[in-house]
C-alpha positions in Angstrom: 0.0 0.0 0.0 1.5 3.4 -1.2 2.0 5.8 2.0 -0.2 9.0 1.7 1.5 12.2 -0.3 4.1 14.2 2.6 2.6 17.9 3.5 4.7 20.6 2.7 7.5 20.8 5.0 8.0 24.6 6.1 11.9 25.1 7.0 12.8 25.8 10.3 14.4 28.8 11.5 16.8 28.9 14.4 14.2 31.3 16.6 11.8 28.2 16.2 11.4 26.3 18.9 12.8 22.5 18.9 9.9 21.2 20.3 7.2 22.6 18.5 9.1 21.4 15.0 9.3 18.0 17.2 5.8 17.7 17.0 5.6 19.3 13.4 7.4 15.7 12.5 4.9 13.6 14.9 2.4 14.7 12.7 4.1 14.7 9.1 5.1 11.0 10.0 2.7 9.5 10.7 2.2 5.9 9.2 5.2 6.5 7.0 8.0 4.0 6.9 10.8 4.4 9.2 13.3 5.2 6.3 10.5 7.8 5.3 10.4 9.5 8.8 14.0 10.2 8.3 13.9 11.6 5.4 11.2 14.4 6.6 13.4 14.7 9.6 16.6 15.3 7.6 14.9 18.0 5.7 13.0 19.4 9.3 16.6 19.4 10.9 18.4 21.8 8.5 19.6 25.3 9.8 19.0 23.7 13.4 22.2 23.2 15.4 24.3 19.6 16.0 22.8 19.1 19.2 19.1 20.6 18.3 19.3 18.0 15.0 20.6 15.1 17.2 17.6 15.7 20.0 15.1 15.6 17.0 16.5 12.7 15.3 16.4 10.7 19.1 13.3 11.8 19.2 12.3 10.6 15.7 14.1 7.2 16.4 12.1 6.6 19.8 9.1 6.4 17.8 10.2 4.4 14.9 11.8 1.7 17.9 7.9 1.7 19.9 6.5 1.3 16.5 8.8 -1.3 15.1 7.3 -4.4 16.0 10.3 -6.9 14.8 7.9 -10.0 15.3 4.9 -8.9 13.4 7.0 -7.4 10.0 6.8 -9.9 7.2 10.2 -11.5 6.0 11.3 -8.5 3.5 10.3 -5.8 5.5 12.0 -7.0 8.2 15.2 -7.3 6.6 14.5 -3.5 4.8 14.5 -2.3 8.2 17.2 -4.4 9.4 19.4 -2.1 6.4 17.9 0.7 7.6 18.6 0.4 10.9 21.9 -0.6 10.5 22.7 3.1 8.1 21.4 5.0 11.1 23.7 2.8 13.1 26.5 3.4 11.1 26.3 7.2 11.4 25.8 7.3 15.4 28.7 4.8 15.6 30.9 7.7 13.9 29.7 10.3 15.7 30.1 8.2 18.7 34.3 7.9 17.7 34.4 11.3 16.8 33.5 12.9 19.9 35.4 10.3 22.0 38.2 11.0 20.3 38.1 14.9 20.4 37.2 14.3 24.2 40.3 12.3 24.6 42.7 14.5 23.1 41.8 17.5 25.3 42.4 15.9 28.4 45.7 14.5 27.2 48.2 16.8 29.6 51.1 16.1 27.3 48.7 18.1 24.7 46.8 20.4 26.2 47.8 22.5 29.2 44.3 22.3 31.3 42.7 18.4 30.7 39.4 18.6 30.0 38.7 15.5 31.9 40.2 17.0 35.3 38.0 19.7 35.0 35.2 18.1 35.0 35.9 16.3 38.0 37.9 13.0 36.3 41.4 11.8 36.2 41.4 11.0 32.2 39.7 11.0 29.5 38.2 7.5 29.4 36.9 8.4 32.8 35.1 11.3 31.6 33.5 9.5 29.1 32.6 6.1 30.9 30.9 8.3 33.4 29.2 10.1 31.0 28.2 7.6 28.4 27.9 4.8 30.7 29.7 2.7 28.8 32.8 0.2 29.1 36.6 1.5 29.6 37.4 -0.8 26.5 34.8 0.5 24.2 35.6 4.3 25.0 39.3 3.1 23.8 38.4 1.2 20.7 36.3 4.6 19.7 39.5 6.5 20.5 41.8 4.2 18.7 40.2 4.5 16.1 38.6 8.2 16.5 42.3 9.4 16.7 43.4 7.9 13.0 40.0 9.4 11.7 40.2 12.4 12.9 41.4 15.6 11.8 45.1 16.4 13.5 47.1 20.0 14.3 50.1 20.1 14.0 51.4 23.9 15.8 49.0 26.4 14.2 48.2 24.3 11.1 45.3 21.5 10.5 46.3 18.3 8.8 44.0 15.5 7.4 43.2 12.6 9.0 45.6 9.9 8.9 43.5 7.7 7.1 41.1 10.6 4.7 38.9 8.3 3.0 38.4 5.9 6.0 37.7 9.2 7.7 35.0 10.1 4.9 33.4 7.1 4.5 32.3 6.9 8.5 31.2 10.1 8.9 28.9 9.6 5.5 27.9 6.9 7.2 28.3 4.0 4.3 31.4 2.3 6.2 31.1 0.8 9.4 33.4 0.6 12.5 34.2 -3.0 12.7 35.5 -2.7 8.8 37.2 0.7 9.6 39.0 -1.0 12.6 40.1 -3.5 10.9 41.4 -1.4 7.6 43.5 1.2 10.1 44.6 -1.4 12.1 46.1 -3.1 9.3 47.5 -0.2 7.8 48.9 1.4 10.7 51.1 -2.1 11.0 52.5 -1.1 8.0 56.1 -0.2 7.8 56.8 3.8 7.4 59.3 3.4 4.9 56.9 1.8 2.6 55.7 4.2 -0.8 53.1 6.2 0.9 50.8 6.4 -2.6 50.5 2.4 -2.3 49.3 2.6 1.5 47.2 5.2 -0.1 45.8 2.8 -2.7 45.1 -0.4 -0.5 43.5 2.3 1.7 40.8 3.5 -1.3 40.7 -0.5 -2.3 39.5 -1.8 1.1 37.0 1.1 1.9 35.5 0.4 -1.9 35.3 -3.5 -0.7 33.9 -2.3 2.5 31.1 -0.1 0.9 30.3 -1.4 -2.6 31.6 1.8 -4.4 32.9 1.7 -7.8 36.1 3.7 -8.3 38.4 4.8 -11.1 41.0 2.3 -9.9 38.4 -0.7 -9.4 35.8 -0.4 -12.1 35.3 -3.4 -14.8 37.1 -5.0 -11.9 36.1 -8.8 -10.6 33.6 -7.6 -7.4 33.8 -4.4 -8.0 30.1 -2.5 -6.5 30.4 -5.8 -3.9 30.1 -4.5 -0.3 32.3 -7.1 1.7 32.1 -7.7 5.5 34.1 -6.4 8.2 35.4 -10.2 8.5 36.3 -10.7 4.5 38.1 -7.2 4.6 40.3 -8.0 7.3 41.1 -11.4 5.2 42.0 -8.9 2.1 44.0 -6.8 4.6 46.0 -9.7 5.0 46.3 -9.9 0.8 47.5 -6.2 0.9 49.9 -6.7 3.7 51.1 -9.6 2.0 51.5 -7.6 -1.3 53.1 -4.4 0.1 55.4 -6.3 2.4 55.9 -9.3 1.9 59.1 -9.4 4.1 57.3 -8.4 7.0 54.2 -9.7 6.3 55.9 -13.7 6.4 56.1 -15.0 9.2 59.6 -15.2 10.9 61.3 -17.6 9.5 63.8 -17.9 12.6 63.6 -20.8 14.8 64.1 -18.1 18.2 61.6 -15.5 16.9 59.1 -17.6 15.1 55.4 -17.8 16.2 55.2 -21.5 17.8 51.8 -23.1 18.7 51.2 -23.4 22.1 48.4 -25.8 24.1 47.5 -25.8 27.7 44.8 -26.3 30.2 43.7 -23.1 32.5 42.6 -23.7 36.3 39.8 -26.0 36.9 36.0 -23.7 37.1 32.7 -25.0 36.7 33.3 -28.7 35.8 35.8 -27.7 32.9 38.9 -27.3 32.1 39.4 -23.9 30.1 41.7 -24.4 26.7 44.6 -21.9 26.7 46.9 -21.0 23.8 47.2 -20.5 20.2 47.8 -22.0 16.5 50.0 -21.2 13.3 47.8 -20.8 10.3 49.2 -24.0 9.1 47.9 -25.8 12.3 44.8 -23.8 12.0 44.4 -25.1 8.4 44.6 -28.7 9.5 42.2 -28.3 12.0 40.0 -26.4 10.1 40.1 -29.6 7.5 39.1 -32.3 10.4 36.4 -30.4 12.1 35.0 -29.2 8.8 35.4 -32.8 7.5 33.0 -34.2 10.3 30.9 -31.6 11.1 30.3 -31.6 6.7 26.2 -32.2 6.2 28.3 -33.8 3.0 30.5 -36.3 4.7 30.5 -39.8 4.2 31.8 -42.5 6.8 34.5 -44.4 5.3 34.3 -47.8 4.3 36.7 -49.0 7.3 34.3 -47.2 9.9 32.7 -49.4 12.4 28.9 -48.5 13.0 28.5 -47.7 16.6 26.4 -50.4 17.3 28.8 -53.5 15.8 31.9 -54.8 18.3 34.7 -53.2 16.9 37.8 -55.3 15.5 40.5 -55.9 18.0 42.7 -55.2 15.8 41.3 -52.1 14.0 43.8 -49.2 14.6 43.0 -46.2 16.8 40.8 -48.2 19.1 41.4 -47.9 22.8 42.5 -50.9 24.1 40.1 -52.9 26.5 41.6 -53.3 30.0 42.3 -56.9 29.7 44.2 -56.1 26.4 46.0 -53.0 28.2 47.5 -55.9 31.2 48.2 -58.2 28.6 50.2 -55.8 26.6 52.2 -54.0 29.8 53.3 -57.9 30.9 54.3 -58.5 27.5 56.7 -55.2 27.6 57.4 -55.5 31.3 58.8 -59.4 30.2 60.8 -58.0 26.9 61.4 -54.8 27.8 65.6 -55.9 28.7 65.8 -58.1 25.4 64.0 -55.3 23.2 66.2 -52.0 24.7 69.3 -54.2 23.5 68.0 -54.9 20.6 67.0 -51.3 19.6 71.0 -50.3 20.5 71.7 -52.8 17.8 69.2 -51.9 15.1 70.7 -48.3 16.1 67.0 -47.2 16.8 68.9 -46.1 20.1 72.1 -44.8 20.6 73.7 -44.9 23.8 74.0 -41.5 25.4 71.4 -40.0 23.1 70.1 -38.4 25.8 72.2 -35.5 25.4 70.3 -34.7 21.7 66.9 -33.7 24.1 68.9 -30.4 25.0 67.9 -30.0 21.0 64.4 -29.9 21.6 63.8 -26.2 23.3 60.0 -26.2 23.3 57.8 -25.4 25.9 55.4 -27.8 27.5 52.6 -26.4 25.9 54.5 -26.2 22.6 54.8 -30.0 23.0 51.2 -30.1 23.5 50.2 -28.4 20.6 52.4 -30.3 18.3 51.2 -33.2 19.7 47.7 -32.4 18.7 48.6 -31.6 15.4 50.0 -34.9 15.9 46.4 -36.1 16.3 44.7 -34.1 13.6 46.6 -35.3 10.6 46.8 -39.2 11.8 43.0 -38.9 12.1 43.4 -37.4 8.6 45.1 -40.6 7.0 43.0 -42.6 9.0 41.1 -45.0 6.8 37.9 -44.2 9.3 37.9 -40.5 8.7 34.8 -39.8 6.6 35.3 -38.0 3.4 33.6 -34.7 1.8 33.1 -34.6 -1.9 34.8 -38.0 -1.8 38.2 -36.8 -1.1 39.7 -37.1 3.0 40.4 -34.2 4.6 44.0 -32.2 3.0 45.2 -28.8 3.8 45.3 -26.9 0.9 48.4 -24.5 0.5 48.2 -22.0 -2.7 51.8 -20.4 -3.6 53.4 -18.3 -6.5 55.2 -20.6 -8.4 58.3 -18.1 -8.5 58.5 -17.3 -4.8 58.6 -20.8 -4.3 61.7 -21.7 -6.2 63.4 -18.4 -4.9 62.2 -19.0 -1.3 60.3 -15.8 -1.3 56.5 -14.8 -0.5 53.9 -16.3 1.5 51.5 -19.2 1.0 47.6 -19.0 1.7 45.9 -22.0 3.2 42.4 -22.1 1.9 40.1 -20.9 4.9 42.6 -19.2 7.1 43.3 -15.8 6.4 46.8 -15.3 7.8 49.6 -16.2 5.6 52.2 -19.0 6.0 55.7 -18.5 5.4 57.6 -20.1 2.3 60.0 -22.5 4.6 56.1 -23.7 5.9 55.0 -24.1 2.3 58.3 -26.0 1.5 58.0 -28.2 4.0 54.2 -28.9 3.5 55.3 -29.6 -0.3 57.9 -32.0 1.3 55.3 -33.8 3.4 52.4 -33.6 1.0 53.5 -33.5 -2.1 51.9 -30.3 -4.7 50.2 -30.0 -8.1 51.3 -27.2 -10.7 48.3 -25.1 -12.3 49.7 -22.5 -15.0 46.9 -19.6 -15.6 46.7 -16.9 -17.8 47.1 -13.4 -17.4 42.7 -13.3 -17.0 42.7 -16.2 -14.5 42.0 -18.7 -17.2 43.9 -22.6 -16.1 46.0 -23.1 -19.0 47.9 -26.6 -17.8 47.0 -28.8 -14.5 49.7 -31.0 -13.6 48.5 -34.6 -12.9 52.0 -35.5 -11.4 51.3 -34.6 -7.7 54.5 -34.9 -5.9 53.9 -37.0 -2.2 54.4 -40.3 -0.5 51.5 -42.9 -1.5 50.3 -45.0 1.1 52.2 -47.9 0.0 55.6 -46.0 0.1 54.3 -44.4 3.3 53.7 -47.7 5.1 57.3 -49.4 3.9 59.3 -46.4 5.0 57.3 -46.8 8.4 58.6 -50.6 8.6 62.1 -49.4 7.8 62.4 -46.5 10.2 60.1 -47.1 12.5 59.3 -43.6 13.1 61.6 -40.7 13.2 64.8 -41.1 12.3 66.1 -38.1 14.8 68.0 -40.2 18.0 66.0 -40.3 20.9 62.5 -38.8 19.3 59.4 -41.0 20.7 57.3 -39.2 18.4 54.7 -42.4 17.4 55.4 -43.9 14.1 51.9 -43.1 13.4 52.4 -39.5 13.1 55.3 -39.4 11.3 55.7 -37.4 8.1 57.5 -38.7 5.1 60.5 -36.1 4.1 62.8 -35.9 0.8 66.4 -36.3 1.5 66.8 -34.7 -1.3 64.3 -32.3 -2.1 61.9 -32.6 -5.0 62.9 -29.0 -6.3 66.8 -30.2 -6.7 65.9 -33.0 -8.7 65.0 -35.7 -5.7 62.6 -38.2 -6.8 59.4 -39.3 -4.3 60.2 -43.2 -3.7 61.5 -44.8 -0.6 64.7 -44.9 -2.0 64.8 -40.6 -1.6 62.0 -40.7 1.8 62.4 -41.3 5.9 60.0 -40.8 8.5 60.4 -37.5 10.7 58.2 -36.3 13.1 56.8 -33.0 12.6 58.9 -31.4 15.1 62.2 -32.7 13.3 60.8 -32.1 9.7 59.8 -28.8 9.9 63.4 -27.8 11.8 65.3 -30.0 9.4 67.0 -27.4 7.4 68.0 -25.2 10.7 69.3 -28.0 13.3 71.8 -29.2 12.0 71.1 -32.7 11.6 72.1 -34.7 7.8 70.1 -37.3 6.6 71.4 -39.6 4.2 70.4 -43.2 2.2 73.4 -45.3 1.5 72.2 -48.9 -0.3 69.0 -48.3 1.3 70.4 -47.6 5.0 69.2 -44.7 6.4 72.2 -42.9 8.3 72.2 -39.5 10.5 74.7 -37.2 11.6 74.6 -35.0 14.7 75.0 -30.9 14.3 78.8 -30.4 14.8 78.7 -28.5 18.3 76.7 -31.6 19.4 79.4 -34.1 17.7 82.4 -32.6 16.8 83.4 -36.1 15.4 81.1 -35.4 12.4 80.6 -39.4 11.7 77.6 -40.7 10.3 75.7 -42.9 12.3 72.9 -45.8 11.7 69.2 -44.4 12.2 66.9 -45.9 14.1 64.9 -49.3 12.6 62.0 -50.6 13.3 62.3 -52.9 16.0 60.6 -55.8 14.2 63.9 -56.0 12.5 65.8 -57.5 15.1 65.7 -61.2 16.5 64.6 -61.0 20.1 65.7 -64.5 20.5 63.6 -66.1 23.1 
């Protein structure tokens, strides 16, 4: 039903009183829609003052919130006013920054000589405002964080523009939001300063036209382009940008001292749980991602091998926890051998005596440990022939990389669904473990070649290194043999060839570090033979890696 025509609106001046045009727009509005009702009171509010315009437009919104009526609206106006809700949002939210900022910045001593806030009775500025606004200490500074790189600055007796203009102009039009302005001037402001100010300048006008949906000179005829993204996909292309302007700083450090580590531990015991404390690479974020999305997939189908839950599982079906009769059969079996099999692992040189010297190699924390150990966890249940599958294929991480910055050892990679990059030594080693497929595309994104050769282990290869090593290689690692990775002794890139002739088993610990710690790994007539970093064996002599212990005679 088409609303009934507006009546004249008569322009206010500034002798007329706020209250009586308040009830000029009661009247005009009446059973308009709410975006109409702003409209009139746009028009109603000019020559009126900030404050006079902000009273009517509260007074205008009060009415449109008693008659809103959220359960009653069918499905498409409810989402119209869900837009239009969220537009008048978008413009208090900047005011909101705006003010908090200014407010801020006058009761900063080291700026002003009398503090605003100390006048008023408070010892800062976030006081001032938390008592005024009622709202938290954290909010009031992420409104001044951001307020203050929005905001016009002085400099002596001159005015400069915001740090950030068109992040600046977008908010206070009202078509960009805070949560995507946070997340552009955050990411910007991480950038280095010696970096060509017009390019900050450009991945500044590219992320507020993916933030809003406008079409620019620089992004028209564009892929997207008049797309408005949200404040979660732009801080994903902040990431792209980063990774495009710096790529030196954007990778992660490649250094085994300064390199982010996982980390995985328990917080104190509170209502009946155990809180999870820590954090994950993007790599290890990527291989949980796989398993959980794997599982939880509406797609997924059980694998052949899986047991329905209500058969008897298969004693011997791997992964299965052992029933306690098993478990006391199996520790008086290795409580019987346990003499015969330690000399026979010294022979097999799957231990060397005095190897306990190589732990001081291992310089992770306990929660370090913990966190490799459940990657550990995540990409056996990934080989395991019980995993179900999505789209018929088990769960993989996928890795994308420029084909040049992989053969200079440049760059980042991108794991599909994280949005923080990975550095190249990751990617290397991920190619290493998991072999990689080469896609050539044109200049328009067109696949010109897919390589079929895919450059990893197969199972077969992967199960008769296993029966040779035994698990990792490294002396002294008791990483399970089950979670082992396969690595190249000599890498694919110079020429090494994926067979078991050119493969041993390292844990992931060992294999990602393999390049840095010093150890050598060599095959000689199919005997896989280590040697010790220098400052740990001066001696330099290659040594017999571990074997499985199935190789050796117990004799009994």
């Amino acid at each position: 039903m088409e609303s009934e025509p507006v009546s004249p609106i008569i322009a206010p001046t500034t002798d007329t009183p706020v209250a009586a045009v308040m009830l000029q727009v009661q009247a005009l509005t009446a059973g308009l829609s709410t975006a109409e009702t702003l409209e009139v009171s746009a028009k109603m509010a000019a020559g009126f003052s900030t404050a006079d315009s902000l009273e009517l437009a509260a007074t205008v919104m009060s009415g449109a919130m008693t008659e809103l009526n959220a359960h009653l609206r069918s499905d498409d106006d409810l989402l119209s006013l869900l837009g239009s809700m969220e537009a008048v949002g978008r413009l208090a939210d900047a005011g909101r920054v705006a003010l908090a900022a200014d407010v801020e910045v006058r009761s900063d001593t080291r700026i002003q000589t009398v503090s605003l806030a100390r006048t008023r009775g408070s010892v800062t500025g976030t006081d001032l405002i938390t008592t005024l606004t009622r709202v938290s200490a954290r909010e009031v500074k992420r409104r001044v964080t951001l307020g203050e790189k929005t905001r016009v600055r002085q400099m002596g007796g001159s005015m400069l523009p915001p740090r950030y203009p068109v992040v600046a102009e977008a908010l206070t039009a009202g078509t960009l939001g805070v949560d995507a302005a946070e997340a552009i001037v955050t990411g910007l402001s991480d950038l280095p300063s010696y970096l060509d100010p017009t390019d900050v300048e450009a991945a500044e006008r590219g992320l507020v036209s993916s933030a809003t949906g406008a079409i620019t000179a620089e992004n028209e005829g564009l892929p997207n382009a008049g797309f408005a993204f949200s404040a979660d996909l732009i801080r994903g292309q902040m990431q792209q940008w980063k990774a495009l302007l710096d790529p030196d700083g954007t990778a992660p450090t490649e250094g085994t001292v300064l390199a982010a580590r996982s980390s995985f531990g328990f917080g104190q015991f509170r209502d009946g749980l155990y809180p999870l404390r820590g954090g994950v690479t993007p790599e290890l974020r990527g291989i949980m991602n796989g398993i959980f999305d794997t599982f939880l997939s509406a797609h997924s189908t059980l694998s052949a091998h899986s047991t329905p839950a209500h058969a008897q599982p298969v004693p011997a079906e791997p992964g299965r926890f052992p029933t306690a009769d098993e478990q006391a059969q199996h520790e008086t079996e290795e409580q019987a051998h346990h003499e015969a099999e330690e000399r026979a692992r010294i022979d097999a040189g799957e231990v060397i005596p005095g190897a306990d010297q190589f732990d001081d190699l291992d310089t992770r924390t306990g929660g370090e440990k913990r966190a490799d150990i459940l990657r550990g966890v995540f990409d056996a249940a990934a080989r395991d022939a019980g995993t179900p599958t999505m789209g018929g294929a088990a769960p993989v991480v996928m890795v994308h990389v420029n084909a040049t910055d992989l053969l200079d050892s440049t760059g980042v990679g991108w794991v599909d669904g994280v949005d923080a990059p990975v550095s190249i030594s990751t990617v290397q080693h991920l190619v290493c473990a998991g072999g990689m497929q080469r896609i050539v595309f044109a200049e328009n994104g067109e696949i010109l070649h897919s390589d079929l050769k895919q450059r990893f282990f197969t199972r077969a290869q992967r199960r008769a290194i296993i029966a040779r090593d035994g698990g990792c290689v490294v002396p002294g690692c008791t990483s399970p043999p089950g979670w082992a990775e396969m690595h190249h002794v000599v890498p694919w890139y110079r020429g090494g060839k994926t067979n078991i002739n050119n493969g041993v088993a390292l844990c992931w610990y060992h294999h990602s570090t393999i390049d840095t710690s010093g150890w050598l790994i060599r095959i000689l007539d199919g005997a896989v033979q280590v040697k010790a970093p220098p400052w740990m064996a001066p001696s330099g002599d290659w040594l017999p890696a571990r074997k499985h212990r199935a190789h050796t005679t117990l004799g009994r």
